[in-house]
N, C-alpha and C positions, 0 to 999 in steps of 0.2 A: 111239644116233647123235645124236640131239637134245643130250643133255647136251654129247656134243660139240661138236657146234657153236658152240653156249652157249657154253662154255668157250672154245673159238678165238675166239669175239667179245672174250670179255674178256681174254683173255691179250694179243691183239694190240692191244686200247684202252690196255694199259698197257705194252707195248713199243714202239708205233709212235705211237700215239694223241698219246701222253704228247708228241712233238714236233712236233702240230701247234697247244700253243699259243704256243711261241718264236714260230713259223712268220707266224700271225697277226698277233703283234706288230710283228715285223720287215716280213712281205711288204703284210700292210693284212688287217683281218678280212673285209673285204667281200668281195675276194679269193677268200680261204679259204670263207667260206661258199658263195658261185657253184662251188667245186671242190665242196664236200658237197652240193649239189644233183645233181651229173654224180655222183656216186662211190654215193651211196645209191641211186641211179636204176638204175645199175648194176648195183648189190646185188640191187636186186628184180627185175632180169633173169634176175639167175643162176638164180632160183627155176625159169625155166622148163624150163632141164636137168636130166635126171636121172644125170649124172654128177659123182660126190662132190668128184672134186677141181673141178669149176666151184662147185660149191655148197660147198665149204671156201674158194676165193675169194671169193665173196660174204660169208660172213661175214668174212673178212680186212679187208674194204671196209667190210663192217658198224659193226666194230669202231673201223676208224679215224675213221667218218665222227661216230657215237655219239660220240667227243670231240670233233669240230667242232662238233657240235648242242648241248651242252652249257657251249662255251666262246665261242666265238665271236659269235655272237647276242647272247648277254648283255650280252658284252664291250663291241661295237659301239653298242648303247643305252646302255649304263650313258657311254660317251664322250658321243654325239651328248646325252645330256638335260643330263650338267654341263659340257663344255667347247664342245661347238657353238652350243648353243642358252642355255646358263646359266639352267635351269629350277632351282627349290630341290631342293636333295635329296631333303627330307623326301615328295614329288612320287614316288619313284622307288617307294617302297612300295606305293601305291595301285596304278600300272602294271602292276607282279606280281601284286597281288592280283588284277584285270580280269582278264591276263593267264591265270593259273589257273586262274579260272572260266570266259574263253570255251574255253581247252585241252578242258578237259570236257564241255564243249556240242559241240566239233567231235567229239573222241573216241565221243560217244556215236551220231552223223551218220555219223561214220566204221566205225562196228560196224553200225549199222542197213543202211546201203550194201555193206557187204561179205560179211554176211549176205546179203542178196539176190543178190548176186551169183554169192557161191558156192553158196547151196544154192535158193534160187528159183530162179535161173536156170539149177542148174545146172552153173556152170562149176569147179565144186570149189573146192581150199584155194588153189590158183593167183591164183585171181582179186581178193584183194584186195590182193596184190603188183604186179599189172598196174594197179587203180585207183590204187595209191599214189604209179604214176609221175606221174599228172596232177596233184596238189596240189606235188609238186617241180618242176615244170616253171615251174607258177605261181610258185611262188617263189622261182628262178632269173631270171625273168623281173622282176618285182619289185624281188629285189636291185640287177640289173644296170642297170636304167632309174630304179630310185626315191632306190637309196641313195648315197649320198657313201661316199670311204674315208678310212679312220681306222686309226691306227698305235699299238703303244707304244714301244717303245723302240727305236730302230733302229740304232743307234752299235753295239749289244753285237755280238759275231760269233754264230754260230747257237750254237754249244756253249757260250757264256760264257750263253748267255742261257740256257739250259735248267737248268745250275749254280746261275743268279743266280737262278732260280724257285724253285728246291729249298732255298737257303738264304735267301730269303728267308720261306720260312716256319719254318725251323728256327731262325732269329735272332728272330723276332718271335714273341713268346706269345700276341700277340692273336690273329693270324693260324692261328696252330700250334691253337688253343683253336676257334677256328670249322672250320679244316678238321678238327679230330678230330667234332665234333658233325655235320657233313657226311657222312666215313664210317662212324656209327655208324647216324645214320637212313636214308641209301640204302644201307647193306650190308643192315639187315634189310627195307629196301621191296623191293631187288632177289630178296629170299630170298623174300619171300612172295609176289612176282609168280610164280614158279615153283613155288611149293606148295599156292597156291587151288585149282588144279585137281585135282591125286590126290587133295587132303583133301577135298573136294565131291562126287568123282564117285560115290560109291557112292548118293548120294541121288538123281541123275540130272539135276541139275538142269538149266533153261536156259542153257547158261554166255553164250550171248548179252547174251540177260536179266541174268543175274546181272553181266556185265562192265559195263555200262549203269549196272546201280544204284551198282557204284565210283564210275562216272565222275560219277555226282550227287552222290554222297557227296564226291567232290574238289572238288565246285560248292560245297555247303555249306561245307565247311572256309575256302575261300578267302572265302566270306562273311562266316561265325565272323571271320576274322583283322581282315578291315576294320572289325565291330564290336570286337573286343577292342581295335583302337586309338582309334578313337571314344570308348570309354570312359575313356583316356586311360594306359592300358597301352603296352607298350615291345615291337618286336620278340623282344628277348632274353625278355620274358615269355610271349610264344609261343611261341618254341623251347621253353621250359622244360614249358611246357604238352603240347606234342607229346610229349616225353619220355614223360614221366608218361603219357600216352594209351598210348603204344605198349609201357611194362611192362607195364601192366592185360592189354591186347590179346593181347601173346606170352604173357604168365602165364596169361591165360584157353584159350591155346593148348596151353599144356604141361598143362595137367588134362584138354583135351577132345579133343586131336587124336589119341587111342590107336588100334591096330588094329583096332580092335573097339567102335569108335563107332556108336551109337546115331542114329536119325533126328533125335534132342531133341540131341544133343550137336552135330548138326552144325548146325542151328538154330542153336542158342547159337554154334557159332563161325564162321556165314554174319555175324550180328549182329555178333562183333567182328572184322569183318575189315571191315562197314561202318564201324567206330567208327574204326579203323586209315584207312581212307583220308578220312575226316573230318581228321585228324590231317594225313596227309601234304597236302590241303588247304593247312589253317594252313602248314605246313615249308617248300613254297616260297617264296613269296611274303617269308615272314619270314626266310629263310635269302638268298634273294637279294639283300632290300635289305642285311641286313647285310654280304653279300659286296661290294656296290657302295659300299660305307660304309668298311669295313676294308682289302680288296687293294689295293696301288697301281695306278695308271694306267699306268704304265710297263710293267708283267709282269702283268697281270689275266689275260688268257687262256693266262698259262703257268705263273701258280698257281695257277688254274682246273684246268688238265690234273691238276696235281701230284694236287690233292686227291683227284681219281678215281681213281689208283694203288692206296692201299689197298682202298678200297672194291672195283674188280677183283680183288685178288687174295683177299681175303676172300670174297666173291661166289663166285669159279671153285673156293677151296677147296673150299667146302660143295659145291658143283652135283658137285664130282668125289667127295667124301666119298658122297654119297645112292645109289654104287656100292655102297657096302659095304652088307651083306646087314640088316644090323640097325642102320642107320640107315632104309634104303629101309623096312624095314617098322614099323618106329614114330617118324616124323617129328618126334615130343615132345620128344627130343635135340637136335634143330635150331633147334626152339621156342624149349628151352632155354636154345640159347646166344644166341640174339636178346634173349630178356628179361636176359640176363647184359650183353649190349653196351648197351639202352636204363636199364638200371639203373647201369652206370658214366655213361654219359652225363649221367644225371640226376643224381648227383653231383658229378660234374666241375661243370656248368653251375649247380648251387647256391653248391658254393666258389668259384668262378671268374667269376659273374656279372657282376662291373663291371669284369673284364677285358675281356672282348666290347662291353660297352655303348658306343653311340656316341653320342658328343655332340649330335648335329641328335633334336630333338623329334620325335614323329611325328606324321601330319599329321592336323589334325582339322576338322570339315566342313566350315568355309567354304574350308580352303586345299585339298579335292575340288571344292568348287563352283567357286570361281576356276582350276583347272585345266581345270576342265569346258569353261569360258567363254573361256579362252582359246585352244584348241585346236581350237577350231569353225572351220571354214575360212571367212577372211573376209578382206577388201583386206589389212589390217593383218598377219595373220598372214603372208603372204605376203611382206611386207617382212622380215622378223625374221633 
């Protein structure tokens, strides 16, 4: 029943999902995102019935909302820092990088609290769907009182615009070249967010615990990325890096993840699955500036959506594949085909490197220091 659900998230992220980033565009993302606060909010209602079709609703909600969180947010920054406030680009980097390390700081507040909740307390698996409504509320609240709204293209009619997202990446190679590198690293993030757990559980582990140490392992990575441009390295040399991490990783998977894994074996693949989110770490940060650097302004949150299509549907294939009897029981086929998709990846992104590459420098310490200095709330700031 779980796979299914899974699967209705993703199926419906990529048939309904896919038209809330015209939607953005046209209605104002700020909009949109105050709907994904009510609609996720929602979602985690449904948890509290125990009849499927309420709970097949919520993942319906789930699914669409997962494309707002994904698109809209970004979308809306990536405007306000170059066209409201005309901050440097090269600025936008550093943001993601913060960005992904405080994510893992709340993530890991967010597991400690919901632990406690549901089994200190008590109140079972319910209970951290009931906490979750309170950080949505705040950030409904937030949106609605802090933020301005911001558009992109709004002349087009809704269906020309959803057309003109689609072919806008299928006319531009640069574009085509970043979203293929997009779904090749979250199709296998999403594959292994669902496969830590069977591959681990025979050891017993604290999956609490062990969730936590991810989540510092994504602290790290986003650290790793801010140094590797300090050094005076290039987003796209990050991505390239992440690549390469995550064949290692899945290759180190498809030798150790057998039926009949060993306590040492799962050791060794607990270790590369921290190496793996070290990686994804680095991915964001470096994948988003490059998306704020590459998409246009006009259609950003509805080539945003676009790029999530594949990634769903590759995603729901596997989750529905892991039915069949002799994947379910040696997951190494799955492994498999992850190191298959991080090994094109890594060659794509070799021949293809200065396709991707963006003009703007990346940003090195004093232009963090002077971001630092300027964004300290102060008379001056408040004029801007």
């Amino acid at each position: 029943m779980e796979k299914t659900r899974i699967s209705t998230n993703s199926n419906f992220s990529v048939v309904i999902g896919t038209a809330t980033g015209p939607l953005a565009d046209k209605l104002g993302r700020r909009r949109i995102t105050q709907l994904f606060t009510v609609m996720y909010s929602f979602c985690c209602m449904t948890k509290f019935s125990g009849n499927f079709i309420m709970l097949m609703i919520g993942r319906v909600l789930g699914g669409i909302s997962t494309s707002m969180l994904f698109s809209c947010f970004e979308s809306w920054y990536v405007y306000e820092h170059c066209e409201h406030y005309g901050f440097p680009n090269e600025w936008i980097s550093v943001t993601f990088s913060q960005t992904t390390f405080w994510n893992g700081l709340l993530a890991i507040l967010a597991g400690v609290m919901s632990n406690f909740a549901a089994e200190t307390l008590g109140y079972g698996p319910i209970a951290p769907f009931a906490l979750a409504i309170i950080p949505l509320i705040f950030c409904g609240l937030i949106v609605t009182y802090s933020w301005p709204e911001n558009f992109g293209n709004r002349k087009l009619q809704f269906g020309a615009s959803c057309g003109q997202g689609l072919r806008q990446i299928l006319q531009d190679r640069q574009v085509l070249l970043l979203g293929l590198m997009q779904t090749i690293v979250e199709s296998c993030m999403y594959i292994f967010v669902f496969l830590w757990t069977p591959v681990l559980i025979p050891a017993a582990p604290p999956l609490g615990m062990v969730f936590a140490t991810f989540m510092v392992a994504i602290m790290i990575g986003s650290t790793c990325y801010t140094l590797i441009l300090s050094k005076g390295y290039r987003p796209e040399d990050a991505l390239k890096l992440v690549l390469a991490i995550l064949s290692v990783t899945m290759t180190t998977c498809c030798v150790f993840a057998g039926p009949q894994r060993s306590l040492t074996d799962m050791t060794i693949l607990y270790v590369a699955f921290l190496a793996l989110e070290v990686a994804i770490g680095m991915y964001f940060p470096a994948m988003s500036y490059l998306k704020s650097q590459i998409i246009p302004e006009s259609h950003r949150a509805n080539v945003m959506n676009w790029f999530r299509v594949p990634m769903n549907v590759i995603t729901c294939a596997v989750l529905l594949s892991l039915h069949m009897e002799f994947l379910a029981h040696d997951k190494r086929l799955v492994f498999a085909f992850c190191t298959f998709l991080c090994v094109l990846g890594l060659v794509v992104i070799n021949n293809n490197q200065n396709e991707i590459r963006v003009r703007q420098e990346p940003p090195n310490d004093q232009d963090i220091i002077e971001k630092s200095s300027l964004l300290k709330p102060n008379s001056d700031s408040n004029n801007v």
